[in-house]
C-alpha positions in Angstrom: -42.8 7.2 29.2 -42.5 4.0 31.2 -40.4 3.6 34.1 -39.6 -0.1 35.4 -39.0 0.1 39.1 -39.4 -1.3 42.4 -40.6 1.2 45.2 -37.3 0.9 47.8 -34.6 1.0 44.7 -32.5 3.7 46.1 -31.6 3.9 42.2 -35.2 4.0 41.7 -36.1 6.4 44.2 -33.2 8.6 42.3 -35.1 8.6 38.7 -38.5 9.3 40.4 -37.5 12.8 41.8 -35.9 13.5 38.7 -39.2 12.9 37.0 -40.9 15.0 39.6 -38.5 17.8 39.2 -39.0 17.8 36.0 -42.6 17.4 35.8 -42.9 14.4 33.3 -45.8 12.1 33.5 -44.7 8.3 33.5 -46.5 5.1 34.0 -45.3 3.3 36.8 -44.6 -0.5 36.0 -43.5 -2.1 39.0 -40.5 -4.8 39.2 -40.5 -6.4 42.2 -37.0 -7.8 43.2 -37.8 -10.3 45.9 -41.1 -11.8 44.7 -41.0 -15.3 43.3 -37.2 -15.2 43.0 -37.1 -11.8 41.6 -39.3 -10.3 39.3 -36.1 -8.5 37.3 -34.9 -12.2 36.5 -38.1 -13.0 34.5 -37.6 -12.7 30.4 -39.8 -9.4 29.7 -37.5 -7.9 32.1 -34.3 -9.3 31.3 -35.0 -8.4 27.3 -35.1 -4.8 28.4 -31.7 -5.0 31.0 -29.6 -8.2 30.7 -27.7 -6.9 33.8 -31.6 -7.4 35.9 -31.3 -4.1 37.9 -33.9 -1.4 37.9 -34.8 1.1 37.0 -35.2 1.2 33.2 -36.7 4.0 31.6 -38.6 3.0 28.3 -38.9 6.3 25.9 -40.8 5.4 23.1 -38.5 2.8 21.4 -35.9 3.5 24.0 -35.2 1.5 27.1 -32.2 3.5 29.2 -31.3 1.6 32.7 -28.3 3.2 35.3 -30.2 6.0 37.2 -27.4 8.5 36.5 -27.5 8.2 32.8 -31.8 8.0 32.9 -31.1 11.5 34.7 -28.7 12.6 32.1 -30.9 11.6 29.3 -34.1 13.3 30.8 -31.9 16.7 31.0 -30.6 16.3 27.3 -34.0 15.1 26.0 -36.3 17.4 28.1 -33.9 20.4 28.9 -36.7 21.9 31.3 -35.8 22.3 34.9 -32.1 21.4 34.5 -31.0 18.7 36.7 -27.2 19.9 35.7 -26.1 23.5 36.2 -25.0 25.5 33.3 -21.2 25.6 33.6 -18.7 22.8 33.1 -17.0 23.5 36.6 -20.4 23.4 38.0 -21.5 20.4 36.2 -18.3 18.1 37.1 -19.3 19.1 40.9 -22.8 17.4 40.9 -21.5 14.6 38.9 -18.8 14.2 41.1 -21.3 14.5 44.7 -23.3 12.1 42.8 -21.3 9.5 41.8 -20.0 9.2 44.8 -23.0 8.2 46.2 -24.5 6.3 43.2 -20.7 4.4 43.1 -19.1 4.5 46.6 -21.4 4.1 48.6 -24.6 1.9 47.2 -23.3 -0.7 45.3 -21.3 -2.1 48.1 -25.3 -2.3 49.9 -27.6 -3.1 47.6 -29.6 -6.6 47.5 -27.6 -8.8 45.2 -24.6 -8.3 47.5 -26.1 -8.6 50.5 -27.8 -11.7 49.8 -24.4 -12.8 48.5 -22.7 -12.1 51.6 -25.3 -13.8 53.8 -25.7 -16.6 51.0 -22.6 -18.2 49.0 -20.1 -16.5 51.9 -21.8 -17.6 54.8 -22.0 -14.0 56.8 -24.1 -14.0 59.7 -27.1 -11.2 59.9 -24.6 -9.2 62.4 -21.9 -9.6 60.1 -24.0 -7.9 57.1 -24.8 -5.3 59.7 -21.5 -4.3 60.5 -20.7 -4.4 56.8 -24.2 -2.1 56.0 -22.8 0.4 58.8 -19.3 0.3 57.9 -20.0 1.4 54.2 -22.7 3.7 54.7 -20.8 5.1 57.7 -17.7 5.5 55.7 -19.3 7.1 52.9 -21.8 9.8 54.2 -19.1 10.7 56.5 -16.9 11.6 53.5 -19.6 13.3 52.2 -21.1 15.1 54.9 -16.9 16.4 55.0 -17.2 17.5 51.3 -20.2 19.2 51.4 -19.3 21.0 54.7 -16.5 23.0 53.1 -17.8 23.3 49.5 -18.1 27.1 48.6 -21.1 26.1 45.7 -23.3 24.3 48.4 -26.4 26.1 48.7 -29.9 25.0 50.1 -29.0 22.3 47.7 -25.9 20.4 47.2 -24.6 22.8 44.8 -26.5 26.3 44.8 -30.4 27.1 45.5 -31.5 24.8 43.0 -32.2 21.4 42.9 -29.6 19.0 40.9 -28.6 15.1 40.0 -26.5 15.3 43.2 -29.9 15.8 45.3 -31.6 13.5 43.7 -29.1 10.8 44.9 -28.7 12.5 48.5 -32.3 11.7 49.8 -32.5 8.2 49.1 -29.1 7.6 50.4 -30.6 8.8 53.2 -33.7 7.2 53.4 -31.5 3.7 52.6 -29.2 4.4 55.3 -32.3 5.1 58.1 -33.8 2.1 57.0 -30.9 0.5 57.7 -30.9 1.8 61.5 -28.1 4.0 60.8 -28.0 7.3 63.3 -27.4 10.5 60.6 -27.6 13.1 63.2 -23.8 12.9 63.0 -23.8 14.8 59.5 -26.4 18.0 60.0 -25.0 19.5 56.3 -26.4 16.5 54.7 -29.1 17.3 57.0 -30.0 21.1 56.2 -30.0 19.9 52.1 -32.3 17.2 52.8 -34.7 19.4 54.6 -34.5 21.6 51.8 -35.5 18.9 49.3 -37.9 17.5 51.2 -39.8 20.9 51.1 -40.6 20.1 47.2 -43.3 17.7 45.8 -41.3 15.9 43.9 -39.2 14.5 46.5 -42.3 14.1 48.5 -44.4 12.7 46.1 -41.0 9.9 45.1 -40.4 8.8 48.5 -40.7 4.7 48.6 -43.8 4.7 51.1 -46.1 6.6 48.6 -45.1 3.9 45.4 -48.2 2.0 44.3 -46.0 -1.0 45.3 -45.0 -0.1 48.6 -45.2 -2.8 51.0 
């Protein structure tokens, strides 16, 4: 297994806990998305994901890209360690927590549309602050609310067990510290972090500790 990815990919950083969790070995191929006008643009890459967004998981002859559907495949293919619980009601509740994370709230920061914003629409640096902070204040806010009242949260997001919805928690996170966003307003989101940051495989996925980490 091969996975395609650049160390500070919160979409990345999603796939590699998953992996951990799981306890698959992968060779790490990185795809670095600034370098030389981004390495995703060039044609080995594009041949594997027209839409030049990492990750993509390569499985044998298969190349899978969108983190969410790389974690759904890895639960089908390697059922080990669920990543999904076992019921349907269950099951929609991590997809939802995840999704909105991986829909809501990431897209509207991640690097093509920034540079857009400061590029072809002519925002200042403070203006794609105040757009950063808006989104990612708007969203964990939401979430932090959900999670708060949710009868199935557990150490994790749903029970005592580690799930999709976790894996997109931390490096929603990490993306929003990096950011210089203060998340001391949202201690649920908090407590399940801790919790997850207790296991080697978030540990050992966190950007810092990536073989391309800057």
């Amino acid at each position: 297994m091969v996975l395609h990815n650049y160390f500070r990919s919160s979409s990345a950083y999603r796939v590699r806990i998953a992996l951990g969790l799981k306890g698959l070995p992968y060779t790490y191929v990185p795809v670095h998305l600034g370098r030389d006008g981004g390495e995703q643009f060039r044609p080995a890459f594009s041949a594997r994901n027209p839409h030049h967004l990492v990750p993509v998981l390569s499985d044998g002859d298969l190349d899978v890209s969108q983190s969410l559907a790389i974690i759904e495949y890895l639960d089908d293919a390697y059922p080990e360690q669920p990543l999904l619980p076992g019921t349907p009601r269950e099951r929609a509740r991590v997809r939802q927590l995840a999704l909105s994370m991986a829909c809501d709230i990431h897209p509207l920061n991640n690097l093509r549309v920034l540079k857009y914003l400061t590029g072809p629409l002519g925002a200042s640096e403070e203006a794609k602050a105040a757009w950063i902070a808006h989104w990612h204040g708007l969203g964990l806010a939401a979430l932090e609310a959900d999670l708060a009242r949710d009868a199935t949260r557990g150490r994790f997001c749903v029970g005592d067990s580690p799930t999709m919805a976790d894996c997109c928690l931390v490096p929603q996170l990490f993306a929003a510290r990096r950011f210089g966003m203060d998340v001391s307003a949202f201690p649920a989101l908090l407590a399940i972090e801790a919790a997850c940051q207790e296991l080697p495989a978030f540990q050992q996925a966190h950007p810092a500790r990536q073989p391309d980490s800057e």
